[in-house]
VOGU-3710 file (C-alpha; in Angstrom, 3 decimals, decimal comma):
1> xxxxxxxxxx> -17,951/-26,507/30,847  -16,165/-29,174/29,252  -16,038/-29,728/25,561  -15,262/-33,531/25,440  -14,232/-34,865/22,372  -14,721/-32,307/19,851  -12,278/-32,801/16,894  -10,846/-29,767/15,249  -12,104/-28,964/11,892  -10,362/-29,516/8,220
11> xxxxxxxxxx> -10,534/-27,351/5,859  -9,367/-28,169/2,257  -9,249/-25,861/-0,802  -12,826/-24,949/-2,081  -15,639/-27,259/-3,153  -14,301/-29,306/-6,330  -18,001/-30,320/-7,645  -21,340/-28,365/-6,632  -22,917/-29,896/-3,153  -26,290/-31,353/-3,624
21> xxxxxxxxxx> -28,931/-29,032/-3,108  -32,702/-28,268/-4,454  -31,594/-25,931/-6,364  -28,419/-27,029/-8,410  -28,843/-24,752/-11,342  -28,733/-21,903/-8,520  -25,468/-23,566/-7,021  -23,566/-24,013/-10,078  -24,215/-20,259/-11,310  -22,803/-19,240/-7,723
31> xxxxxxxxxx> -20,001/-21,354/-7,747  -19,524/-20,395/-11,618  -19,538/-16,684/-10,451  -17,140/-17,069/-6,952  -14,364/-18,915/-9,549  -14,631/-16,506/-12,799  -14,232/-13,349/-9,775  -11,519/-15,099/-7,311  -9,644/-17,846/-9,663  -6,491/-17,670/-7,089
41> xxxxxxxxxx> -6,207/-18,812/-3,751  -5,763/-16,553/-0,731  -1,617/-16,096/-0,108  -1,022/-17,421/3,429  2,874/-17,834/3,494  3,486/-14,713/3,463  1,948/-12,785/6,432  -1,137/-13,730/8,907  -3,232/-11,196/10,616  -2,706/-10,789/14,038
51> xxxxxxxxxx> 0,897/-11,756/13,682  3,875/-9,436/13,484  4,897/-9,463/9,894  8,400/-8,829/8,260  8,668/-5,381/7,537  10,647/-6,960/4,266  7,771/-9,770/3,797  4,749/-6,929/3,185  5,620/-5,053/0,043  5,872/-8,666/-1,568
61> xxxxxxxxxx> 2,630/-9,696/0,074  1,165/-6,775/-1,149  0,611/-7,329/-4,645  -0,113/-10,913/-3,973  -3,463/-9,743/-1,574  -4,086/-7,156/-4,327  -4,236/-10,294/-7,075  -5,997/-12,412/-4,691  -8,775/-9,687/-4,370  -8,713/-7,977/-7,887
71> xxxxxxxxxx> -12,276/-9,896/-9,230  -13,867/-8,073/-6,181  -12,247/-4,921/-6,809  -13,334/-5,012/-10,002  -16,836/-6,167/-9,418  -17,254/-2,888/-6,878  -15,505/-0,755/-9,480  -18,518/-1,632/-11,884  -20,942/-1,409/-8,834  -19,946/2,261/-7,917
81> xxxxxxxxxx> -20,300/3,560/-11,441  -23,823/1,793/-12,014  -24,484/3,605/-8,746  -23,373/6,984/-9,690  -24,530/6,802/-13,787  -28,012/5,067/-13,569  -29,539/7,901/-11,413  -27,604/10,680/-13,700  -29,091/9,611/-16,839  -32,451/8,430/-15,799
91> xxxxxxxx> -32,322/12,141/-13,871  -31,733/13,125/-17,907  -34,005/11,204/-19,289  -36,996/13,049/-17,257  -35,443/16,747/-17,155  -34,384/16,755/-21,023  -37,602/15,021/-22,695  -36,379/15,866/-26,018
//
């Protein structure tokens, strides 16, 4: 099966102004949210998956994946303790009806 003329895609940066949609107030809060959590862009000098890497090239790279990912980290740091505390002090709240 032949593929013809199928151009290979481009991607730039990120979206620079919301899309138009049906819902723009919906859009915006997304986009609002992905920029406040990830405000820098993903490191790709330094390493590539599926490539050998430097052995001297990953504990620099390191730190930069670590920055790149530290809204998400965050954001499932907060997650895990709503997880763990909600259920402990509504379990409180019915056991110890003081």
């Amino acid at each position: 099966m032949e593929l013809g003329n199928v151009s290979q895609p481009t991607y730039g940066p990120g979206l620079v102004e919301v899309p138009g949609s049906s819902m723009p107030g919906l859009v915006g809060m997304v986009h609002g949210f992905l920029r406040l959590v990830q405000p820098h862009r993903l490191p790709l000098g330094a390493c590539l998956p599926g490539e050998g890497c430097h052995p001297r090239a990953a504990p620099s790279f390191l730190p930069q994946v670590l920055r790149y990912e530290l809204g998400f980290l965050v954001c499932t740091a907060i997650g895990l303790l709503f997880i763990v505390l909600v259920p402990l002090v509504g379990c409180c709240f019915c056991c110890c009806r003081c």
